[in-house]
N, C-alpha and C positions, 0 to 999 in steps of 0.2 A: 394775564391769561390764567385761567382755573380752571380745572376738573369739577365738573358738574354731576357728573351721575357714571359709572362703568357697567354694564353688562358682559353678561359671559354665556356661551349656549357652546352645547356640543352637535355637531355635525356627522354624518357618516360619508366617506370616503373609500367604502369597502368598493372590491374590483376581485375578479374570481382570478388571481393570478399570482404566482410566486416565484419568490428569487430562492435561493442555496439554501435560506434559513427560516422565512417565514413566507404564512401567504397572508393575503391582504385582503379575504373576506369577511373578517370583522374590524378595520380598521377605522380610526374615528381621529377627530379633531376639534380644538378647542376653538372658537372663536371669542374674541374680546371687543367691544366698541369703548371707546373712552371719548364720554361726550364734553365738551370744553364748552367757556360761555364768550365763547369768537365766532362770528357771524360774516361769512364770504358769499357773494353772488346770493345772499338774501335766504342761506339756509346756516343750521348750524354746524360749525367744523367738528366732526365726528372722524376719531382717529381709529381705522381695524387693525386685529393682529390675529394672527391662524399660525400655529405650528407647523413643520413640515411634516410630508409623510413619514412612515415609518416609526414614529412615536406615536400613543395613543392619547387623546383625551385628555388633559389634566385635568381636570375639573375640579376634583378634592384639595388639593394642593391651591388652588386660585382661589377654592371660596372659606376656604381652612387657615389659608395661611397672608399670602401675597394681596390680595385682594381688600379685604381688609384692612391692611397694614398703610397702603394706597388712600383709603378711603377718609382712614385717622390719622393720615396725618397732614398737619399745619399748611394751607394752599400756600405759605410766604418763602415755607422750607425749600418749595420743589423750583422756584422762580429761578432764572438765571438774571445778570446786572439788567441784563434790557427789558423783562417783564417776562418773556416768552417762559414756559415750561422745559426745564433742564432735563432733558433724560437723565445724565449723569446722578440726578440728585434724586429723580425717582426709582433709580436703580440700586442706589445706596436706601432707600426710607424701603424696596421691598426686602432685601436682604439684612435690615435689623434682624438680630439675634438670632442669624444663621450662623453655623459653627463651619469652620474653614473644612474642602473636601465632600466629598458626597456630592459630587456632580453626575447626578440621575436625573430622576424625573421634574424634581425641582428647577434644572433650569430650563427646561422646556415649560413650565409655566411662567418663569419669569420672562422668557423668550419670548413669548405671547403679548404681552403688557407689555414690552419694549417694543415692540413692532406699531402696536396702534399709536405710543407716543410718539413715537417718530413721525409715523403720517399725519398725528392730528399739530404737530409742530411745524412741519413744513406747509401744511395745509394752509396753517396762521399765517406763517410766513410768506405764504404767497408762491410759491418756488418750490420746484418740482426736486424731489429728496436728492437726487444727485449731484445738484448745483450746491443747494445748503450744504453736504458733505465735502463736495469739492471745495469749496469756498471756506467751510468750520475746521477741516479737519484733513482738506489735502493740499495741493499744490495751487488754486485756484482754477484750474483749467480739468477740465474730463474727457474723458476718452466721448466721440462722437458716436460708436458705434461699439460692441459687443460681441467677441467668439463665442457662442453656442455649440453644444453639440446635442444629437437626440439620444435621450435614453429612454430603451425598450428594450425589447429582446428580452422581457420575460417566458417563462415555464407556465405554459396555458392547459390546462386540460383538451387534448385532441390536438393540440397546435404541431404540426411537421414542419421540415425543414422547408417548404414551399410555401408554407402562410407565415413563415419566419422571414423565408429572402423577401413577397410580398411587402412585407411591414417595411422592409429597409428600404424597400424600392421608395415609398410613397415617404418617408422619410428624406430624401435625395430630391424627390419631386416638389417638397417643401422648401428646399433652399439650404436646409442642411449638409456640409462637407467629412462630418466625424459623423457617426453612431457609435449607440455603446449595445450590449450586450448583454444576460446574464449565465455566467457560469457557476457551475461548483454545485448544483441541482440536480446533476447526473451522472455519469460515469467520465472518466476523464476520456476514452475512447470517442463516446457518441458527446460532449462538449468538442471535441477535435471536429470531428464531422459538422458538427452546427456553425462552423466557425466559419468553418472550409465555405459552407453554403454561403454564409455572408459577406465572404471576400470574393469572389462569383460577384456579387453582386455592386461593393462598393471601390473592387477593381486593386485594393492593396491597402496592406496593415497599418499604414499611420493611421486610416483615413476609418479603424474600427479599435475601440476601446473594450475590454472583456472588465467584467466584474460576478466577485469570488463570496463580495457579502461576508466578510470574515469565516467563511466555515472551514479552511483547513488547517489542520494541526500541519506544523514545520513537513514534515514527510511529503506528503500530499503538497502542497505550499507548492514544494522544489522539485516536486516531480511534473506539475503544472507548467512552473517554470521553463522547464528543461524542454517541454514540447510546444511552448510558445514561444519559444526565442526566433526560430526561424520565419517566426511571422511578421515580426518587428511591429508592434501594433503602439497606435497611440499610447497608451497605457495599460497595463494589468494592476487592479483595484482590489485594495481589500483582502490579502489574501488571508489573512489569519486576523485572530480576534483581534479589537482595535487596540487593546493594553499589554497585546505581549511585541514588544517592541526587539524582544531578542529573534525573534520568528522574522519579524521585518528586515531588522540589522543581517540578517544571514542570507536574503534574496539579493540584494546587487554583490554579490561574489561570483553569482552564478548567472543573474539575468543583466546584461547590459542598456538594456533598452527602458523607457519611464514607466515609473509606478506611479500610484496615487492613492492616497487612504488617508484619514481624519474625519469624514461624516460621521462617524459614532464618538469623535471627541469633545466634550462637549464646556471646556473652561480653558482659560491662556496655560494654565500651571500644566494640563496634559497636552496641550500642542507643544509648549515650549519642549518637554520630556520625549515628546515625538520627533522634535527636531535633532535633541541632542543626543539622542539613543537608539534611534529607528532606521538611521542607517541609510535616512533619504539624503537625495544630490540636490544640492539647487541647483545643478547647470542641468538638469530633466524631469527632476519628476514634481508631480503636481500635492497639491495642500488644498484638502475638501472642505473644512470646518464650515458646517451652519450656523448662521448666526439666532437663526429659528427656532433651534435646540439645545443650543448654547448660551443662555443669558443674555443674546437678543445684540444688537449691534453696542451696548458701551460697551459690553464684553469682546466683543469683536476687535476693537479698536485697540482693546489691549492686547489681544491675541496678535496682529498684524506686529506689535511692538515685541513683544516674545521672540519670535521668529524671525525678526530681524535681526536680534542680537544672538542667532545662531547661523545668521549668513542667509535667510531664505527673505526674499522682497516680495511684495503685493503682487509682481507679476505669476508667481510660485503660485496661487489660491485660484482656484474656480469651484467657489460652495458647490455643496450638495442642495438638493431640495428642489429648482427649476421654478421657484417664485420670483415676482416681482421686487419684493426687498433685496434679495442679493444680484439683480440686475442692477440695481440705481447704486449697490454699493461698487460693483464690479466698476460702472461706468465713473462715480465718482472719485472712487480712490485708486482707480487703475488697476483691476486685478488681471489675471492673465482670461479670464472669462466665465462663464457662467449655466448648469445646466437647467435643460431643457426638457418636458415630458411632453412630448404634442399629444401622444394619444390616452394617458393615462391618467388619476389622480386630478381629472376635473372635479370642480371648475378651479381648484387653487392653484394647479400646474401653467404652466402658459406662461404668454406675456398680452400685453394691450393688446383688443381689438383689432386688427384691420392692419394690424405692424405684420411685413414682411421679414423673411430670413432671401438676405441674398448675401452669396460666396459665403456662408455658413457664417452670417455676423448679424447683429440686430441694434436696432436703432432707439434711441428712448423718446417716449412723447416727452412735450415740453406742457406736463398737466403737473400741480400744487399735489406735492404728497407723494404717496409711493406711487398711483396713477392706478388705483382699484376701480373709480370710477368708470375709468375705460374699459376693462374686463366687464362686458354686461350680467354675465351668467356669475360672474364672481358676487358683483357688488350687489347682485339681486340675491344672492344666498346671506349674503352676510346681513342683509338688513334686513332679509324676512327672520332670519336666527336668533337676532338680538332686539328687533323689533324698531330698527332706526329709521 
């Protein structure tokens, strides 16, 4: 198996809406195609990769650095025993003469190229990424079906508390049993009020998750805290920046109920730091890390091994992001589940076509690769992008 040719295009993703810390009218996105010279059902196996929201574009960084690096080196290097294409081994040829740390933007562009490998490997393989993971790299067997929840509940220009409950409604009418929320964009008074509205709506606090987008300094943090506790909610996310892990360590003193933070983590050395410092329980609260943003699923794999030598298990992780890569991973190496954007951050939010959410769980098709094909509006963006 070889790499034939890579493209890279940048896509826009913008959406007039905002959480605690940014909004998301100029946001953008990297996509990647890595075309291979494996030929299935009489076309060629073409592997995608996209970042997740919330990171911008790499584009400098993929054609500067990673991209090239890909390009030069030796098709014999990247081979695993059996001929197929080793991520492992293209993950090490992009990260030549990277110096240890500085986990920014860079690995969201190696995140990128890790995702198309993957798909254009399982594609080869014939077998749909969850099985090949289960089978490479877990127990043999996967989970049948997937916990979901929907995140929205963003800060709209004009949006009130009635085209707020609205959204959660039609969320619930989705098949969805959690939603999430966002907080920390307003006053802590009227965040109380919007909350109130949504538990009106989804009947009581497991069944709604709040998120804070890191924007509180410790103060703020525990004063949050202290007027969410009575809610007993799914979890409170995020509440302080994602590196100050002493702001974290100081919330379960005071909040007994689950937390959940690491989508702005983005390498095993800081999840494992978040395990051993941040003051999370594994008998509750949840472990976000993208694998999208994060140096892409081998880094993943070793982030899952981190963290289990701090006591937290695969069922502890439900990524951030709401794509189809961290569903096949969720389903293949058993994580405790996986988010969802139904209405936002099309077309790369979502899951396959025509897949249901029932009792708030989702099911994987049985298609070759991460299963983009199925997403119409997805797979028709990505190959009018890169021209595949």
């Amino acid at each position: 198996m070889r790499i034939l040719e890579i493209r890279e295009a940048i896509v826009p993703i913008s959406s007039p809406i905002r959480n605690a810390y940014i909004d998301f009218s100029k946001m953008t996105a990297s996509v990647v195609a890595v075309i291979t010279d494996q030929v299935r059902d009489g076309r060629p196996v073409v592997g995608y990769g996209f970042n997740s929201n919330g990171r911008y574009a790499a584009s400098g960084l993929l054609n500067e650095r990673f991209l090239p690096r890909l390009r030069e080196a030796a098709p014999e290097t990247l081979l695993a025993d059996d001929g197929f294409i080793d991520p492992a081994k293209v993950w090490d040829a992009l990260m030549a003469n990277e110096k240890p740390g500085g986990h920014g933007e860079r690995s969201v562009a190696v995140g990128v190229i890790d995702m198309a490998v993957w798909d254009a490997v399982a594609k080869a393989r014939g077998v749909p990424l969850w099985r090949h993971l289960a089978d490479a790299h877990g127990d043999g067997t996967a989970d049948e079906n997937v916990f979901v929840y929907a995140a929205g509940g963003y800060y709209h220009p004009g949006k009130d508390d009635r085209q707020l409950q609205e959204e959660m409604r039609r969320y619930l009418g989705m098949g969805y049993e959690v939603v999430k929320m966002k907080i920390g964009g307003a006053s802590l008074d009227e965040d109380l009020r919007r909350i109130e509205a949504v538990l009106a709506v989804v009947g009581e606090g497991r069944r709604l998750a709040v998120d804070a987008n890191g924007r509180f300094d410790l103060e703020t943090a525990l004063a949050y805290a202290g007027a969410l506790r009575p809610y007993e909610l799914f979890w409170y996310e995020e509440a302080g920046d994602p590196l100050d892990y002493a702001l974290q360590a100081e919330l379960p003193k005071v909040y007994p109920h689950p937390m959940a933070t690491g989508e702005n983590l983005f390498s095993h050395q800081d999840a494992r730091n978040l395990a051993r410092y941040g003051g999370m329980r594994p008998d509750r609260d949840w472990l976000q890390f993208d694998c999208a943003l994060s140096y892409g699923l081998v880094e993943y794999l070793r982030t899952l091994k981190a963290i289990a030598g701090e006591g937290f298990g695969n069922r502890n992780c439900i990524p951030h992001g709401g794509h189809q890569l961290s569903l096949n991973i969720a389903a293949g190496l058993k994580l405790g589940g996986n988010e969802s954007y139904p209405e936002v951050f099309a077309p790369f939010g979502g899951f396959a076509d025509g897949v249901r959410i029932e009792n708030g769980r989702v099911g994987l098709p049985d298609a070759p690769g991460v299963g983009f094909e199925l997403k119409g509006k997805l797979i028709a963006a990505m190959r009018e992008a890169t021209g595949t």
